[in-house]
N, CA, C and O atoms as a GROMACS GRO file, in nm:
protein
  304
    1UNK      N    1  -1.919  -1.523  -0.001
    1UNK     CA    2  -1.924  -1.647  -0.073
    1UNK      C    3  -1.860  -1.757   0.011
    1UNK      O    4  -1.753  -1.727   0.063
    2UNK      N    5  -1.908  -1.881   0.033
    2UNK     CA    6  -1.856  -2.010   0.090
    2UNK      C    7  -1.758  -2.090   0.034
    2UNK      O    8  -1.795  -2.143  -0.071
    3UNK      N    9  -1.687  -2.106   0.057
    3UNK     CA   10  -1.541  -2.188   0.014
    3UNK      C   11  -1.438  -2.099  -0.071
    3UNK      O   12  -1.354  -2.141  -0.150
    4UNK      N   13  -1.467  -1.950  -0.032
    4UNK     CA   14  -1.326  -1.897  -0.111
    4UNK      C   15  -1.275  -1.837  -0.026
    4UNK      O   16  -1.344  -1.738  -0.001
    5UNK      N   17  -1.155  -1.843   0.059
    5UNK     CA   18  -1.095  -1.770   0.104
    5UNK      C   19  -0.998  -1.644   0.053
    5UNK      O   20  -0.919  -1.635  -0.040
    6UNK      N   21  -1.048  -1.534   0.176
    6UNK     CA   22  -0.971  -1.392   0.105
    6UNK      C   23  -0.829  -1.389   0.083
    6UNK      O   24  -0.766  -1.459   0.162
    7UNK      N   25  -0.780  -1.344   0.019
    7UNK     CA   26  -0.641  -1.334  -0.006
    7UNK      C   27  -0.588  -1.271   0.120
    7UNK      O   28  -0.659  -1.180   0.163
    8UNK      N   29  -0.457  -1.304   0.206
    8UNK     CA   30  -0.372  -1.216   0.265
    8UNK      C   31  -0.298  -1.187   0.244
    8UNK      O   32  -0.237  -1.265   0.171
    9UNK      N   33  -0.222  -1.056   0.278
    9UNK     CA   34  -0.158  -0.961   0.247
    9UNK      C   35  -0.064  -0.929   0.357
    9UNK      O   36  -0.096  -0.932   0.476
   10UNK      N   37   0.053  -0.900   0.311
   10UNK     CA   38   0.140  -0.864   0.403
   10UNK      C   39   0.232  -0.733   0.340
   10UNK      O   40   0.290  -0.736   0.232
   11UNK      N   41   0.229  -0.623   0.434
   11UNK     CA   42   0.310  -0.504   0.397
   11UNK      C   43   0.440  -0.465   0.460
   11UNK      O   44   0.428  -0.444   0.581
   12UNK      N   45   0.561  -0.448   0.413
   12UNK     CA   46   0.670  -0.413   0.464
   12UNK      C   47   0.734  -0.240   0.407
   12UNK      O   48   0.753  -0.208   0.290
   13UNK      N   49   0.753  -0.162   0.518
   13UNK     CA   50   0.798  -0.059   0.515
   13UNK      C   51   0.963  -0.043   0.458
   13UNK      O   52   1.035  -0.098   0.542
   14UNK      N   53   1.033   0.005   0.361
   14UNK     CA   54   1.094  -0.012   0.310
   14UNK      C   55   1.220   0.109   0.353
   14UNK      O   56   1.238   0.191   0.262
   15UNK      N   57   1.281   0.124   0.442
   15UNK     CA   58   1.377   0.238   0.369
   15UNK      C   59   1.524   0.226   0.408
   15UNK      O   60   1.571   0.134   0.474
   16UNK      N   61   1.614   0.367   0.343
   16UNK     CA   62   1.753   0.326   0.299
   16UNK      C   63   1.818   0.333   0.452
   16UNK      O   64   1.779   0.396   0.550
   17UNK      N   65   1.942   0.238   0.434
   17UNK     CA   66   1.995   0.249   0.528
   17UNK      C   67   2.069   0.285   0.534
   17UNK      O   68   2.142   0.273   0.436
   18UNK      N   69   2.128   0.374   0.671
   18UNK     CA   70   2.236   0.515   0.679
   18UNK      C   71   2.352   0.455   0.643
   18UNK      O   72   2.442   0.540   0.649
   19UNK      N   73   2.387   0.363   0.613
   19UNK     CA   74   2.524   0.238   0.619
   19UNK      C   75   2.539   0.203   0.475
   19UNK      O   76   2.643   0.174   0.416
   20UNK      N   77   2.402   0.211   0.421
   20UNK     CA   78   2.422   0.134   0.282
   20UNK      C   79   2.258   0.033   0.240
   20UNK      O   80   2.175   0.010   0.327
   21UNK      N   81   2.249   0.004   0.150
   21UNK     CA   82   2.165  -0.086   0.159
   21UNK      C   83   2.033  -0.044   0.207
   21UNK      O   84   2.007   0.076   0.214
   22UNK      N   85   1.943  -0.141   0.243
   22UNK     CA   86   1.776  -0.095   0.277
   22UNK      C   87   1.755  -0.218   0.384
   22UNK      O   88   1.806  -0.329   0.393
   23UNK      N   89   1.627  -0.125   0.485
   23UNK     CA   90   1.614  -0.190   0.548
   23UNK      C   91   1.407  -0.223   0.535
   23UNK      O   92   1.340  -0.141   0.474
   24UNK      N   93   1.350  -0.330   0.591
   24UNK     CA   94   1.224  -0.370   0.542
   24UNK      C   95   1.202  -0.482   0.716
   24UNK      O   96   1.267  -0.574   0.765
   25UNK      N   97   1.033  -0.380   0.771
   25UNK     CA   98   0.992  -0.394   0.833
   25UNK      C   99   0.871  -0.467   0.805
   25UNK      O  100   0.824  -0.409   0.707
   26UNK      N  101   0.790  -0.568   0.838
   26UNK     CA  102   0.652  -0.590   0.841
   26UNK      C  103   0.562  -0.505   0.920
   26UNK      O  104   0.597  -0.486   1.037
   27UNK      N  105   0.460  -0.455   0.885
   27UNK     CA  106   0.363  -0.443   0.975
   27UNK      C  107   0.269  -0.552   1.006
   27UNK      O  108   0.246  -0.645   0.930
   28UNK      N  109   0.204  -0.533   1.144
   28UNK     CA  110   0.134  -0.618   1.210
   28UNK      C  111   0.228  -0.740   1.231
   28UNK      O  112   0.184  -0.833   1.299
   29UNK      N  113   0.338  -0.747   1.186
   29UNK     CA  114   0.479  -0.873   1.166
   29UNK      C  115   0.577  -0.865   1.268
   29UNK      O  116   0.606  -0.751   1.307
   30UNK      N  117   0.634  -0.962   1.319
   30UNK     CA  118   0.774  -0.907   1.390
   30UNK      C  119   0.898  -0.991   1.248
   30UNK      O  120   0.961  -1.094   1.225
   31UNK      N  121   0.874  -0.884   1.203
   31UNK     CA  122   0.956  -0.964   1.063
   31UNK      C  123   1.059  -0.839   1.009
   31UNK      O  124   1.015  -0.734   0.963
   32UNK      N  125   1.144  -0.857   1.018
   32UNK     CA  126   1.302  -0.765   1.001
   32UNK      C  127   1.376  -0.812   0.897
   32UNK      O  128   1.398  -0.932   0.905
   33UNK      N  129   1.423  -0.757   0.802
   33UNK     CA  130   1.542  -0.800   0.730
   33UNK      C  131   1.582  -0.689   0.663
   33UNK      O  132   1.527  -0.579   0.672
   34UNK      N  133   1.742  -0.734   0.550
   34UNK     CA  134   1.785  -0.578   0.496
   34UNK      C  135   1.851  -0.686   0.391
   34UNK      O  136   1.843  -0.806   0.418
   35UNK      N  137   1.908  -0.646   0.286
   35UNK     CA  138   1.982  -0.591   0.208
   35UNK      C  139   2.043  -0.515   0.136
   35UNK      O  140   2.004  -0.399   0.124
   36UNK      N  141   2.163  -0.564   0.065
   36UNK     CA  142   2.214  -0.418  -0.002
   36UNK      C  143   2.177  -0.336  -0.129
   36UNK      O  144   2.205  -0.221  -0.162
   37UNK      N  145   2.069  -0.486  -0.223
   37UNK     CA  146   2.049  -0.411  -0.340
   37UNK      C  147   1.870  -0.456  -0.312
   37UNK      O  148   1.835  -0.500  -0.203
   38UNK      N  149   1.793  -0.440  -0.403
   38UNK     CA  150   1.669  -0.407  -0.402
   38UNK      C  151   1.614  -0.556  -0.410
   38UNK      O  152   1.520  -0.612  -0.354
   39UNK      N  153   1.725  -0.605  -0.518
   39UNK     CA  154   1.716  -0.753  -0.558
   39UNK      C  155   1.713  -0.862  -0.426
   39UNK      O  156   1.623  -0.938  -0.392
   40UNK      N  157   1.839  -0.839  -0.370
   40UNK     CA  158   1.849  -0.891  -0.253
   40UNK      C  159   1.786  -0.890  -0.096
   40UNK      O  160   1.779  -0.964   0.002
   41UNK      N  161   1.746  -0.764  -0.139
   41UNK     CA  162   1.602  -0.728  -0.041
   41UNK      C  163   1.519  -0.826  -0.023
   41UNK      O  164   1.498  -0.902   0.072
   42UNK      N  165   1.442  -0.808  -0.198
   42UNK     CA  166   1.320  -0.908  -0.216
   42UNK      C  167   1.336  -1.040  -0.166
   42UNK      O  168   1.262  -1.098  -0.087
   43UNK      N  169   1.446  -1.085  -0.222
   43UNK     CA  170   1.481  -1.247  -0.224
   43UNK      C  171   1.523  -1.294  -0.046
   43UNK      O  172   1.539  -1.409  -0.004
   44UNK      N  173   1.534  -1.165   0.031
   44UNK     CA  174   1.571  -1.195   0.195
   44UNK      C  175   1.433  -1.188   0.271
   44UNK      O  176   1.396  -1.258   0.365
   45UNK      N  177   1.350  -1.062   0.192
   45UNK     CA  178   1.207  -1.103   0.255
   45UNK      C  179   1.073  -1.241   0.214
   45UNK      O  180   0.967  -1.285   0.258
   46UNK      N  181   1.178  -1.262   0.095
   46UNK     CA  182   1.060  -1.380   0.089
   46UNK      C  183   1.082  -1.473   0.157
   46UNK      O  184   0.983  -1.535   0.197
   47UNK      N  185   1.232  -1.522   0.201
   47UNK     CA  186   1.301  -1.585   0.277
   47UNK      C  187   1.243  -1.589   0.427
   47UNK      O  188   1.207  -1.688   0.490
   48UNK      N  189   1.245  -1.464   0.462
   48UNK     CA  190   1.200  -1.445   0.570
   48UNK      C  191   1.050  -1.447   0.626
   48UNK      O  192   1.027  -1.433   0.746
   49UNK      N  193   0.958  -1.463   0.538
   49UNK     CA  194   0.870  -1.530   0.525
   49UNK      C  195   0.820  -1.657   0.514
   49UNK      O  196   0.708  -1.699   0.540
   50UNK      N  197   0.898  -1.701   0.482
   50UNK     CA  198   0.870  -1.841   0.440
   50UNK      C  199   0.958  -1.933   0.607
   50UNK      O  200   0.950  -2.054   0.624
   51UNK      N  201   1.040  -1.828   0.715
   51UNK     CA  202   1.076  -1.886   0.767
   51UNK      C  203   0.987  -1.821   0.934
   51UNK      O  204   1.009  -1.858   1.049
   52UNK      N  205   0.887  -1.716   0.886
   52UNK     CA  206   0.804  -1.694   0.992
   52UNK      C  207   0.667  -1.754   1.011
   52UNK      O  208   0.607  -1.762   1.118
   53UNK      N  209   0.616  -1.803   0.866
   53UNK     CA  210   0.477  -1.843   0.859
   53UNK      C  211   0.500  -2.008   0.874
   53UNK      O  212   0.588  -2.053   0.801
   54UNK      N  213   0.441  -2.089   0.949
   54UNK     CA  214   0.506  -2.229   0.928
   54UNK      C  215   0.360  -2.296   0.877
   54UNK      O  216   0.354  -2.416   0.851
   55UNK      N  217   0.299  -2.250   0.871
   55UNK     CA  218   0.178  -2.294   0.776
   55UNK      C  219   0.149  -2.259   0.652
   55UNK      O  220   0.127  -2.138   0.646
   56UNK      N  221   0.137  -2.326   0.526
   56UNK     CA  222   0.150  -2.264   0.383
   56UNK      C  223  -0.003  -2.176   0.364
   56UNK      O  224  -0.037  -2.089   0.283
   57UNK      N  225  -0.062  -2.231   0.457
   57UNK     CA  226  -0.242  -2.168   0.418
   57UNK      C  227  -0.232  -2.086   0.528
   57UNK      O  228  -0.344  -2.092   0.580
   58UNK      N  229  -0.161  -2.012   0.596
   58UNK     CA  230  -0.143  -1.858   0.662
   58UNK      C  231  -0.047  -1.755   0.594
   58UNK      O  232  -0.032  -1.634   0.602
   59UNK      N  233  -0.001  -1.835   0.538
   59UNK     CA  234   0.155  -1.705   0.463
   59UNK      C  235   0.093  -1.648   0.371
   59UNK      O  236   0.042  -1.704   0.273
   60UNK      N  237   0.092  -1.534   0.396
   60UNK     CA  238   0.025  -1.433   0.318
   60UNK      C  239   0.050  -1.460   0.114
   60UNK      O  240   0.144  -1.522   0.066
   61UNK      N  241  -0.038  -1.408   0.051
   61UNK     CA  242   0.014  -1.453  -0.075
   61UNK      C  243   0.018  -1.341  -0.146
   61UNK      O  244   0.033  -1.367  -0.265
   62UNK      N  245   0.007  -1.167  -0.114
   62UNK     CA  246   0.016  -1.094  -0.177
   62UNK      C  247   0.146  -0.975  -0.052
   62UNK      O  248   0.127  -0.935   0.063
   63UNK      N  249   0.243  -0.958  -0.128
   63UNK     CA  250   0.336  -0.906  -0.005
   63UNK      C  251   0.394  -0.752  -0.128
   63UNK      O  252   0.453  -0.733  -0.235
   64UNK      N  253   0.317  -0.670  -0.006
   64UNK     CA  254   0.381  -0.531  -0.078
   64UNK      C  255   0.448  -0.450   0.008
   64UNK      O  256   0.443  -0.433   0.130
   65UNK      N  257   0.530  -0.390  -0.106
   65UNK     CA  258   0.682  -0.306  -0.066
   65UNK      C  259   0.646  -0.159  -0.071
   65UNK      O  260   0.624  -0.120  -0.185
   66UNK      N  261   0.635  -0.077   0.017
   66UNK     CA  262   0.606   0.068   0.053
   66UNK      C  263   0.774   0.090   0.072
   66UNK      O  264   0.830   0.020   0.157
   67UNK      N  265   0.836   0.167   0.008
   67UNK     CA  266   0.932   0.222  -0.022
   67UNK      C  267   0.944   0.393   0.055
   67UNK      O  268   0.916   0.498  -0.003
   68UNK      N  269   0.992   0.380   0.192
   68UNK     CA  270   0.991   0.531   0.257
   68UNK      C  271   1.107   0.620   0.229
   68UNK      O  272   1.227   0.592   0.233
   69UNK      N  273   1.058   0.714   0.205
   69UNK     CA  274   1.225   0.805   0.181
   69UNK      C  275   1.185   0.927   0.270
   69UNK      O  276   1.070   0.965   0.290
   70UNK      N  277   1.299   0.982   0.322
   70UNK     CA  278   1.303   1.097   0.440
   70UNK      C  279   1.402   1.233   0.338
   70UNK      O  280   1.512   1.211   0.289
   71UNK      N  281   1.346   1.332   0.330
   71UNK     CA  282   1.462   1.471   0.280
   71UNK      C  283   1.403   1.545   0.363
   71UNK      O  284   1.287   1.570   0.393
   72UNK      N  285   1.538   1.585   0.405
   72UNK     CA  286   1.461   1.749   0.458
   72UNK      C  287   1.511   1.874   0.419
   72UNK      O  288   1.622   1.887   0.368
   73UNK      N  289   1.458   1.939   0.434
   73UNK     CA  290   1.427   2.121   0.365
   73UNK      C  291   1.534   2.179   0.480
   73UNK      O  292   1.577   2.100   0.564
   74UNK      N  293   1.562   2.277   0.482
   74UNK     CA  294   1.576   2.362   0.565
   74UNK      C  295   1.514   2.569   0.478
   74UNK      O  296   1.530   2.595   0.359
   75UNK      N  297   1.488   2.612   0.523
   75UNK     CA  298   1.366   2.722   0.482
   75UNK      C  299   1.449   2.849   0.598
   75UNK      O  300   1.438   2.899   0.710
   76UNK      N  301   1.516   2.850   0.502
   76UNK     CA  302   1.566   3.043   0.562
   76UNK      C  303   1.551   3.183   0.545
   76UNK      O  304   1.611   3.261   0.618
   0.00000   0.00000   0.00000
């Protein structure tokens, strides 16, 4: 269709940090940030968005949180 542009999307890898707190990667992004609660996460990556995209019609408008967690087994 002519004159609608697709939505973009931006995904950040989410996980805990050995220290405390979480840490949140972009993909395809060089975009880094952390906080300590989940809340503060969000509110540092939108931040951090808003201070990587300097054009309002490139900044992605749908931004999802993939939440990674690591356990391991040990099997004796």
């Amino acid at each position: 269709m002519k004159g609608i542009k697709p939505m973009k999307e931006i995904i950040f890898l989410i996980e805990d940090d050995p220290e405390g707190g979480y840490n949140a990667q972009a993909l395809g992004y060089s975009i880094f940030t952390e906080g300590e609660t989940t809340e503060e996460l969000k509110a540092n990556i939108m931040d951090a968005i808003g201070c990587h995209f300097d054009n309002v019609d490139e900044t992605p408008k749908i931004i999802r949180l993939h939440y990674v967690r690591e356990d391991t087994l040990i099997y004796a």
